[in-house]
N, C-alpha and C positions, 0 to 999 in steps of 0.2 A: 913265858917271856917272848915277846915280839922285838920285830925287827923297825918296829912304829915310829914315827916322829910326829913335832908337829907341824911340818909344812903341809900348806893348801893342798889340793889335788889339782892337776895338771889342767892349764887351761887348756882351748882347743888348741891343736897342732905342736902342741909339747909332749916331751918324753923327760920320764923320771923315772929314777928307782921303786922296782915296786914292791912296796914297805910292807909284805905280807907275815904270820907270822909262821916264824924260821924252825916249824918244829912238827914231829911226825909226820903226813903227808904232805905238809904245804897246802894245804887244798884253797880254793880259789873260789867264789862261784859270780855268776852272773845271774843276776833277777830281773824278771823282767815281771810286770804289774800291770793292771789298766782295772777300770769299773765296767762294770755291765754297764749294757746298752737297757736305756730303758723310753726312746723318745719313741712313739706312734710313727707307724709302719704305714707312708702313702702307697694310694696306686704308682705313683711317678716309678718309687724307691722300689715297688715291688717291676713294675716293668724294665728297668733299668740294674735289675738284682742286685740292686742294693738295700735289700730287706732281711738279712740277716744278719747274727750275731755280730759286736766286734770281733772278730779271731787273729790275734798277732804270735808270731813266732820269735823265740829267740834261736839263734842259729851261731856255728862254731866251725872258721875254716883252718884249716891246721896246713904250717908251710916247715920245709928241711929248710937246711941252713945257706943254700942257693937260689930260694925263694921259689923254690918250686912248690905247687897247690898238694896235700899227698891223701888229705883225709876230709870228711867232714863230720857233723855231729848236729841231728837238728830234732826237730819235734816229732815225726813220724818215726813210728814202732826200728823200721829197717837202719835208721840212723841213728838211733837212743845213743850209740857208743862208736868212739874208734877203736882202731887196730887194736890199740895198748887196751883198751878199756880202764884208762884212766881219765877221759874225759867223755864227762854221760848227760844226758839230757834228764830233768823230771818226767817228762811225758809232757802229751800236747794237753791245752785248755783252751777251748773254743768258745769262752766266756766273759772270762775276768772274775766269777762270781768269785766270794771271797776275801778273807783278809789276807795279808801278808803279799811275797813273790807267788803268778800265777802259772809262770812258766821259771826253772832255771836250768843254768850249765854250771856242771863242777868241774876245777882242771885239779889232780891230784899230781903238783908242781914235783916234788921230791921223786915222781916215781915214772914219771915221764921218759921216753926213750930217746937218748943222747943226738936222734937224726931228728925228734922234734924239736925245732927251731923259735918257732913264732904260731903265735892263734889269734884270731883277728876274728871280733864278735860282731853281730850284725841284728836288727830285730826289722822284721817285714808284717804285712799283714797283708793277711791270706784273704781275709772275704772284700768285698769290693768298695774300700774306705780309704780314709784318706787322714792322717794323724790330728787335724782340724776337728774332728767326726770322731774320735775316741774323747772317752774320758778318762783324766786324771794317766794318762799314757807316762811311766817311768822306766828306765835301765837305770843297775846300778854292777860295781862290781865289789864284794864286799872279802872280806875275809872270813876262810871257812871256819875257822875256831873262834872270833871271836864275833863275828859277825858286823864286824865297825865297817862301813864302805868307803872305801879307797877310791871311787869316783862316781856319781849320782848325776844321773840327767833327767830333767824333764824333758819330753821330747813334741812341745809345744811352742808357738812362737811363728812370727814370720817365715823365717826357712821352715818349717817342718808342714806348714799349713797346707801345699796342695800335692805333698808327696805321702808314697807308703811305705820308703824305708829306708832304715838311719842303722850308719855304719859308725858302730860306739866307740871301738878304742881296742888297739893290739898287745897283746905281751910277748915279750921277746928274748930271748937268752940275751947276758951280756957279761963280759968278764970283768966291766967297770962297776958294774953294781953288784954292795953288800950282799945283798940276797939272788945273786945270779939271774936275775932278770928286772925287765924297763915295762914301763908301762905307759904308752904313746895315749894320749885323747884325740882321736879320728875327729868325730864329730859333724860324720857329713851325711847328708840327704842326699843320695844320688837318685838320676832320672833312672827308672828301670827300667826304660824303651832303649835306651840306649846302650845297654849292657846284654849281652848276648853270652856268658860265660864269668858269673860271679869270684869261682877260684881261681883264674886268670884277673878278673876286675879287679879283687880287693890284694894282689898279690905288690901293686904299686908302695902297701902300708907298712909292708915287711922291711926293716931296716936288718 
């Protein structure tokens, strides 16, 4: 039994209950998706090292309830998990090859530690691209039992065309919602030259 309805999922800059289902772990996960690259590798691309794989990351910053930055969780071996190790990473994929999510994050909501607050997702790419230059590029965040997703981006379009990374959408404890947590749609392309300290940057989303 889920805690599901039928309302839309949250447009950008909205916060809603988030409808997960309300039973054993809670678990959560984020997926993140792309196609191999498969266009011919110039001189230009190879001088300018842009001749490698597409490679994107999904990544997971985790805040207390003062908005303070406390953990992260990202594709590399040393950040697979936080503290609690209820929020883990699959391991990195430096391809896309493949069906299904190529990278995800699982939050195991039920069993999370009472000074965990809010987790705020983010997916970057790591070789030298630009989301224009991927294929078929998605985030989604879906439910871990039944695997319906609760909110799906394509992350193509004008805004996304000459950046490399898109800050998806937070969840958040609340005592207003049924299932003890919101679910915000971020939705933003930031410049990465201008950010000097990501777990301070995206700390602004934490409500």
């Amino acid at each position: 039994m889920t805690d599901q309805n039928a309302s839309s999922p949250p447009t950008k800059g909205q916060t809603v209950p988030l409808n997960h289902t309300l039973q054993s772990k809670q678990r959560v996960m984020v997926g993140l998706s792309w196609d191999p690259r498969e266009d011919k590798v110039t001189l230009v691309n190879q001088v300018i090292k842009n001749d490698s794989q597409h490679d994107l990351d999904v990544s997971c910053y985790v805040y207390n309830n003062t908005g303070e930055f406390i953990d992260y969780v990202g594709a590399e071996a040393s950040d697979s998990m936080d503290e609690s190790g209820k929020i883990y990473h699959s391991g990195d994929d430096m391809s896309g090859a493949g069906d299904g999510d190529d990278e995800s994050i699982s939050a195991e909501l039920a069993a999370l530690p009472q000074h965990v607050h809010a987790l705020v997702f983010m997916v970057d790419i790591r070789s030298h691209h630009v989301f224009q230059e991927i294929e078929a590029p998605m985030v989604r965040l879906a439910d871990g039992m039944t695997d319906d997703n609760l909110l799906k981006i394509d992350m193509i379009g004008d805004q996304a065309n000459n950046k490399n990374a898109f800050i998806m959408c937070g969840i958040m404890r609340s005592t207003t919602s049924p299932s003890g947590w919101m679910l915000k749609n971020i939705s933003e392309y930031p410049d990465i030259s201008q950010i000097d300290d990501w777990g301070t940057h995206l700390a602004q989303y934490v409500d």
